[in-house]
C-alpha positions as CSV (number, residue, x, y, z in Angstrom):
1,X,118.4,53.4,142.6
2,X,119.8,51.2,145.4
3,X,116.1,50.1,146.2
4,X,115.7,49.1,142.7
5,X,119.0,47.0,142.7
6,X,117.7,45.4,146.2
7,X,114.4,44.2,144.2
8,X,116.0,42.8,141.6
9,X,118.5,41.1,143.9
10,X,115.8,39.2,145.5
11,X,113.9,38.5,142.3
12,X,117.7,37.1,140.9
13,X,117.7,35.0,143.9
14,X,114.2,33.7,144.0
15,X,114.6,32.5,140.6
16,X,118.0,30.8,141.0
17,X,116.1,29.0,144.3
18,X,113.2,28.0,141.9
19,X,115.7,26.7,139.4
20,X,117.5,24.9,140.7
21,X,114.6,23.3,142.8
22,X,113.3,22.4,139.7
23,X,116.1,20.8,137.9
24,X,117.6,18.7,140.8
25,X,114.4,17.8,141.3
26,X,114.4,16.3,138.0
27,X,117.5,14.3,138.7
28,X,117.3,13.2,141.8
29,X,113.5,12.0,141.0
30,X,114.1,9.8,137.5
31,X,116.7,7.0,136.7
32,X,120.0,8.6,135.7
33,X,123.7,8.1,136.4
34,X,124.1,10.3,138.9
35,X,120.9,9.4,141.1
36,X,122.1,6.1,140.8
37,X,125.6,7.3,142.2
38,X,123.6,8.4,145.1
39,X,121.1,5.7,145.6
40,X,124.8,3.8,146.1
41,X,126.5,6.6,148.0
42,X,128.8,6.4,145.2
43,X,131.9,8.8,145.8
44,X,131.0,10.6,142.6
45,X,127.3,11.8,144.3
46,X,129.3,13.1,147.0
47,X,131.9,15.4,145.0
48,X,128.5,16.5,143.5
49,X,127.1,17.4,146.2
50,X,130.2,18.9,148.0
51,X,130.4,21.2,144.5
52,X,127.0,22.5,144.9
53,X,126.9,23.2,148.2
54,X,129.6,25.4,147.6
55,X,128.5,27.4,145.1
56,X,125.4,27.8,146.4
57,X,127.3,29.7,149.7
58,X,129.5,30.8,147.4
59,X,126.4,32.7,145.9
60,X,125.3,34.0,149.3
61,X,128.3,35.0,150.8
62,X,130.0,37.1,147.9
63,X,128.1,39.9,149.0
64,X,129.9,39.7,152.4
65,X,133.3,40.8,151.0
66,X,132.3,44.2,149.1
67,X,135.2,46.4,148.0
68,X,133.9,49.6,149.6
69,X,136.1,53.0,149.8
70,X,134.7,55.5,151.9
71,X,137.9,57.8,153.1
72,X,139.9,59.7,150.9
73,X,143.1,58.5,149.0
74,X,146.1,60.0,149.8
75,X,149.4,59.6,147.6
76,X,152.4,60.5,147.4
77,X,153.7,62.9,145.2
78,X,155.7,61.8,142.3
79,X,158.3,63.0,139.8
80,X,156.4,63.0,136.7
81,X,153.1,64.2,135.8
82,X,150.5,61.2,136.5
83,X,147.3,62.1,135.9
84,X,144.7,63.7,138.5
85,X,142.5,62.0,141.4
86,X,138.7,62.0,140.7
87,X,136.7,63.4,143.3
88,X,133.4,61.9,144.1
89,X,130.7,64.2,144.6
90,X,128.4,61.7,146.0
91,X,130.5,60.3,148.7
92,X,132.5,63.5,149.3
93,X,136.3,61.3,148.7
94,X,139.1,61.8,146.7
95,X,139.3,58.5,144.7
96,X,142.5,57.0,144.3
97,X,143.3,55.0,140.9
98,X,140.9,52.0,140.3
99,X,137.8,53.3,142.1
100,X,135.1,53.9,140.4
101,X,131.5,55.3,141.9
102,X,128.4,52.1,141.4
103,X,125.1,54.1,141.2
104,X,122.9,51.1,141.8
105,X,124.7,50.0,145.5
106,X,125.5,54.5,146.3
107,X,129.0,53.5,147.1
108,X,132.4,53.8,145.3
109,X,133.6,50.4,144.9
110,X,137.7,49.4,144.6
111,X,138.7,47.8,141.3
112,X,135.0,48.0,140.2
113,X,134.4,45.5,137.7
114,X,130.1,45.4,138.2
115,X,127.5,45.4,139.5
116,X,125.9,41.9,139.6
117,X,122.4,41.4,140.5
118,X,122.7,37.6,141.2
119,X,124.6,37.8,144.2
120,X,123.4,41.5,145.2
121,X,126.4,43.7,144.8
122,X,129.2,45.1,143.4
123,X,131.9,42.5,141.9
124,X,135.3,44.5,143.0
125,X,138.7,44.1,144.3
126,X,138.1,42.0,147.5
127,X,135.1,39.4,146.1
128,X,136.5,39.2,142.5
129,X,138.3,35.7,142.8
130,X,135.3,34.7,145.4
131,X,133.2,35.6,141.7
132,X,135.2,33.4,139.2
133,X,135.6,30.3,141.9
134,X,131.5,30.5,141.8
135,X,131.1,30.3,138.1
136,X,134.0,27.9,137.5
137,X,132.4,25.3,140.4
138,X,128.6,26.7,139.3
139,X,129.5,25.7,135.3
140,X,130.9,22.4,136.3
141,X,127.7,21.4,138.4
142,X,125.6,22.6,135.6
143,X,127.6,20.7,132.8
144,X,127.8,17.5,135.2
145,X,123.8,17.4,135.3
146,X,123.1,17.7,131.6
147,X,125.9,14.6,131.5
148,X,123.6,12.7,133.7
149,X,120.2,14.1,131.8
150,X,121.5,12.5,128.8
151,X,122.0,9.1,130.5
152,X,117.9,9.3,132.1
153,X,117.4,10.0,128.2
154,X,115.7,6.8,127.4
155,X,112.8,6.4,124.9
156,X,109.7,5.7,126.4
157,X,110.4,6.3,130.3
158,X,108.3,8.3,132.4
159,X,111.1,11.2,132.8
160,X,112.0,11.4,128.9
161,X,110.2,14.8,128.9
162,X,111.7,15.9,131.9
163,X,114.8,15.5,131.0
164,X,114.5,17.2,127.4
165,X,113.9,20.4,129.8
166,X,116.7,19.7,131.6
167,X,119.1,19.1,129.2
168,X,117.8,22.4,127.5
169,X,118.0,24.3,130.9
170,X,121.3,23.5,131.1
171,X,122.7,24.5,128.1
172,X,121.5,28.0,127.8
173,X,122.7,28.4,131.5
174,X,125.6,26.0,131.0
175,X,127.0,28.0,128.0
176,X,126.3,31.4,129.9
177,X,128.2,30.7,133.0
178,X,130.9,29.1,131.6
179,X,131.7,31.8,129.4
180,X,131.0,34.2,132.1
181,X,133.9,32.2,134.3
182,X,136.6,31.6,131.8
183,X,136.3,35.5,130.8
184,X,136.6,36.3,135.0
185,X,139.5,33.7,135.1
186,X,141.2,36.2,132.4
187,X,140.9,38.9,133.8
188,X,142.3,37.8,137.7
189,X,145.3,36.1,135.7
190,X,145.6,40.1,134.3
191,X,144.5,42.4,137.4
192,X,141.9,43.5,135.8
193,X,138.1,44.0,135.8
194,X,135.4,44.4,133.2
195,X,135.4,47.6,133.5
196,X,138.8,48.8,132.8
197,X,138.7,45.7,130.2
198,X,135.5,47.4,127.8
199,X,136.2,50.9,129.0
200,X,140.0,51.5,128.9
201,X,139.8,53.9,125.8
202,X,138.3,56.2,128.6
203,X,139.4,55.9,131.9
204,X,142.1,58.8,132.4
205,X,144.3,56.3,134.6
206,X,145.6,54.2,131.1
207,X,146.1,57.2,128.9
208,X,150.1,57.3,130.1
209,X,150.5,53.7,128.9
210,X,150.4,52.0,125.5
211,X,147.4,50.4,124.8
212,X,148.6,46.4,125.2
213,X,150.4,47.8,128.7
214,X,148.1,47.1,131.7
215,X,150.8,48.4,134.8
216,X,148.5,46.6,137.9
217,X,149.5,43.2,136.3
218,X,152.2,41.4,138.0
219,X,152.0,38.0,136.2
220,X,149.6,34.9,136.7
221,X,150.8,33.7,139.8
222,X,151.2,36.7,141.6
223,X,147.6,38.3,140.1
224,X,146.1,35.4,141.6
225,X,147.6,35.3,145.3
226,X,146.7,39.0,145.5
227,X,143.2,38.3,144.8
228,X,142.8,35.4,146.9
229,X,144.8,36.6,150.5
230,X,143.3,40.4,150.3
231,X,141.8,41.2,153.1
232,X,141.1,45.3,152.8
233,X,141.2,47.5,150.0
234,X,144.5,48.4,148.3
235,X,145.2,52.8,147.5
236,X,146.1,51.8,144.1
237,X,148.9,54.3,142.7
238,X,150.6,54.4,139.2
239,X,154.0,53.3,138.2
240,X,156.2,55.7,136.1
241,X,155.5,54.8,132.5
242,X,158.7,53.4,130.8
243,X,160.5,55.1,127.9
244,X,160.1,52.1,126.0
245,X,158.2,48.7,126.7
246,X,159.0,45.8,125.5
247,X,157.9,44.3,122.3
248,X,154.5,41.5,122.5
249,X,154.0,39.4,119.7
250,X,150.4,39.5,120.8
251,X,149.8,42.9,121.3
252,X,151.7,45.9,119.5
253,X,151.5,48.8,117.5
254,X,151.7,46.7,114.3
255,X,149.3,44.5,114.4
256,X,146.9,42.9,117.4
257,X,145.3,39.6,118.1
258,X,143.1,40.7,120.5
């Protein structure tokens, strides 16, 4: 399994090279706004280019900060009755709360949220706000060349076709990414992962709360300075559930809007 995921890793990334090869090529090669920007070193070419060139490390270097667990989570014991640690066969640990084993990468992976192809590994708990500051800069480079396609989108020039490609490009991608990112940005501002997000019906950790209660989130601000300044993984443990939670006009037993 982990040579598959390898493979298609270095497909992913031979197609994002191509790609993106192919549409800058495009703009930096017919008349549009933003060549003309750079043909003027315009400050606007430059934020442009400062934006992809961070992404495109960004894209290289997520893999760096994987949110591997290989030793054994020990907790405390607690008054009431949480429920039980999981115990990975595979890696031979007692996982604490918020682990979860990938089978494509062989490795049990803290605050799992996937396993992305694109940048070669699991999305978790140390590379997760590394993962939404890609998309978020990826989706405004995207959106900023089918801006400038549209201005090279003159009847009759030589790059008219060229720039129907691009512009189409970058809509399917542009519409992808995007909603990729603003989903990601969701669920840092929560604590939480795609995972626990589609699968909370199951996971055994949840079942003591009430469904709209998620008890790892600690507001916006604090969600996000966690996942920015982490520098090892964190033995997540549970806090006692409350007799009763407050009411949320959003989310209660009544009625939902999610």
């Amino acid at each position: 399994m982990h040579k598959d995921a390898a493979a298609a890793t270095f497909f992913a990334r031979v197609f994002y090279g191509i790609m993106h090869a192919f549409i800058l090529l495009i703009v930096f090669t017919y008349d549009n706004d933003l060549k003309a920007e750079c043909d003027n070193f315009a400050l606007p070419c430059f934020v442009f280019l400062g934006l992809k060139t961070l992404a495109i490390f960004l894209f290289f270097t997520i893999a760096n900060h994987q949110s591997i667990v290989s030793n054994s989570a020990e907790l405390y014991e607690v008054s009431w009755n949480r429920p039980s640690q999981i115990f990975c066969e595979i890696c031979q640990i007692t996982l604490g709360f918020r682990v979860k084993h990938c089978k494509k990468c062989e490795k049990c992976i803290s605050m799992y949220d996937h396993h992305c192809f694109w940048v070669g590994c699991c999305i978790g708990e140390l590379n997760q706000a590394r993962f939404v500051t890609y998309l978020l800069i990826e989706s405004s480079c995207i959106w900023w060349v089918f801006i400038s396609s549209f201005s090279g989108l003159v009847e009759g020039t030589e790059g008219y076709g060229a720039f129907v490609v691009a512009i189409a490009l970058t809509v399917v991608f542009g519409v992808l990414v995007t909603s990729l990112g603003l989903f990601h940005f969701y669920l840092v501002s929560t604590c939480s992962t795609t995972w626990e997000f589609m699968s909370r019906h199951r996971i055994e950790y949840f079942k003591p709360y009430p469904k709209n209660v998620n008890p790892f989130n600690e507001g916006f601000f604090t969600n996000w300075k966690n996942a920015i300044t982490r520098r090892h993984v964190t033995i997540w443990d549970l806090p006692q559930p409350l007799y009763i939670y407050p009411f949320d006009w959003c989310d209660n037993e009544y009625w939902t809007c999610c």
